[in-house]
C-alpha positions in Angstrom: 0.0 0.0 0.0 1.0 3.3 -0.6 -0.1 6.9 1.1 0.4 10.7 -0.7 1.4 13.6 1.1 -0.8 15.9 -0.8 0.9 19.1 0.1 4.3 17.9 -1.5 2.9 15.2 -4.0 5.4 12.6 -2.5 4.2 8.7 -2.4 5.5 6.9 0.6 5.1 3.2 1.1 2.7 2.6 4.4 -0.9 3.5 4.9 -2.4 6.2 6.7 -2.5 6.3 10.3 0.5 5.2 10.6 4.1 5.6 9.7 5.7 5.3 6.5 8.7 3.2 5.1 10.9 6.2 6.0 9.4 6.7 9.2 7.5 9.9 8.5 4.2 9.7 11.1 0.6 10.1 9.0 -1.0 10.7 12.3 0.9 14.4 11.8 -1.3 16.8 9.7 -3.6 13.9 9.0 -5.6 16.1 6.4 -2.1 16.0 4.3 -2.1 12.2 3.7 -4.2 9.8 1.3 -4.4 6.4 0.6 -3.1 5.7 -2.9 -2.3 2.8 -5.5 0.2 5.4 -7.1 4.1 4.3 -7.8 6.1 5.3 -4.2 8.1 8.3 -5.4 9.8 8.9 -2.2 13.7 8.2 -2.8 14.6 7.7 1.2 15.6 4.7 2.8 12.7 2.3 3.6 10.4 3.8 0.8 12.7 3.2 -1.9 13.6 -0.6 -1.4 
């Protein structure tokens, strides 16, 4: 699964509600994140691989 930080346009791997592959916390701003099917753009360790 994959979750988009709207303000940025940046697709992290994880879901909302919860923290992403690079350990960015959803629960933060929580208007700012979607669920997506999108390719992960995000190029930081734990997103990227």
């Amino acid at each position: 699964m994959a979750v988009k930080h709207t303000p940025t346009e940046i697709v992290h791997k994880g879901t909302k509600g919860g923290t992403t592959g690079c350990g960015t916390n959803t629960n933060i701003n929580p208007s700012h994140w979607v669920d997506t099917t999108a390719t992960i753009t995000c190029d930081k360790n734990g997103c990227k691989n």
